[in-house]
C-alpha positions, 0 to 999 in steps of 0.5 A: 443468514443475512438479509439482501438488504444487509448484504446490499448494505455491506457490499456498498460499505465495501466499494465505498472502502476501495474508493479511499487508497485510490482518492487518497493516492490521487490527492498525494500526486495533486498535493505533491505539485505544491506541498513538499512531499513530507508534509504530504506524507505527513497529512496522509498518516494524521487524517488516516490516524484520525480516521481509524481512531476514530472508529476505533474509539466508536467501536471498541472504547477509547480504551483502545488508542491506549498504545503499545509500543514494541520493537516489531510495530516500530519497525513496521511503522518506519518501514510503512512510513518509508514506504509510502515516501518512497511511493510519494516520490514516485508519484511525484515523478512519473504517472500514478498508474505507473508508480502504482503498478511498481507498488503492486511487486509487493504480494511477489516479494512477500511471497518470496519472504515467507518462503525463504525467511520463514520457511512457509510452504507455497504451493505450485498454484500459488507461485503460478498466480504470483508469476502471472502477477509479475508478469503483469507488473513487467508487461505494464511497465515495459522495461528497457534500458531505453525508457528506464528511469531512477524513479521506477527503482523508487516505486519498487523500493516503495513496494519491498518498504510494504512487503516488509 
């Protein structure tokens, strides 16, 4: 069993851990004003890759950034970086804490790919939290054709480039 200090020690880690895609997004929409946007995406993959590389090395032996390279982790590696672009635009255009909650439609399109694509069984209970999530993204946004803009299909594409 741990000690309340280690435990006190690893639920500090983990709020300082949720504090970097937020900071992080914050700085992309701070740096978008003035930098084009695929240098920001490019900053935003080399300090992350420094970053986990890194740690990985301290952690695991350098032995560990030796790459593999296959199809599947190119294909995610585009899909990611596309992702995040799209997200960046997004960013760049409309308020972070809409683009932010267009980025969240992510858990709802896995779903729907893991059930259909590969045939994995989802329960009622999990369908429930996913709809109460989508309806969370749909009452959040307020969508009408009135205060519809391109860039909240940018944010959605930004959420299936994830969810791929």
């Amino acid at each position: 069993m741990m000690s309340r200090q280690q435990t006190s020690a690893i639920l500090l880690l983990l709020v300082l851990a949720l504090q970097i895609l937020p900071v992080s997004d914050a700085l992309a929409k701070s740096m978008s004003a003035s930098l084009p946007l695929l240098q920001v995406v490019w900053a935003r993959f080399f300090f992350h890759c420094l970053a986990t590389g890194a740690y990985a090395a301290w952690r695991y032996g350098p032995e560990t950034l030796r790459p593999t390279v296959s199809t599947r982790l190119l294909a995610r590696s585009a899909s990611l970086f596309v992702a995040v672009g799209l997200f960046y635009v997004a960013i760049h255009f409309m308020p972070l804490t809409a683009a932010l909650t267009l980025w969240f439609v992510a858990p709802f399109l896995l779903t729907l790919m893991a059930r259909f694509l590969f045939k994995e069984e989802v329960d009622a209970a999990q369908w429930l939290a996913i709809a109460a999530g989508f309806a969370g993204i749909i009452i959040a946004i307020r969508p009408s054709p009135e205060t519809w803009e391109w860039t909240y299909l940018v944010g959605l594409l930004a959420g299936f480039g994830y969810a791929v």
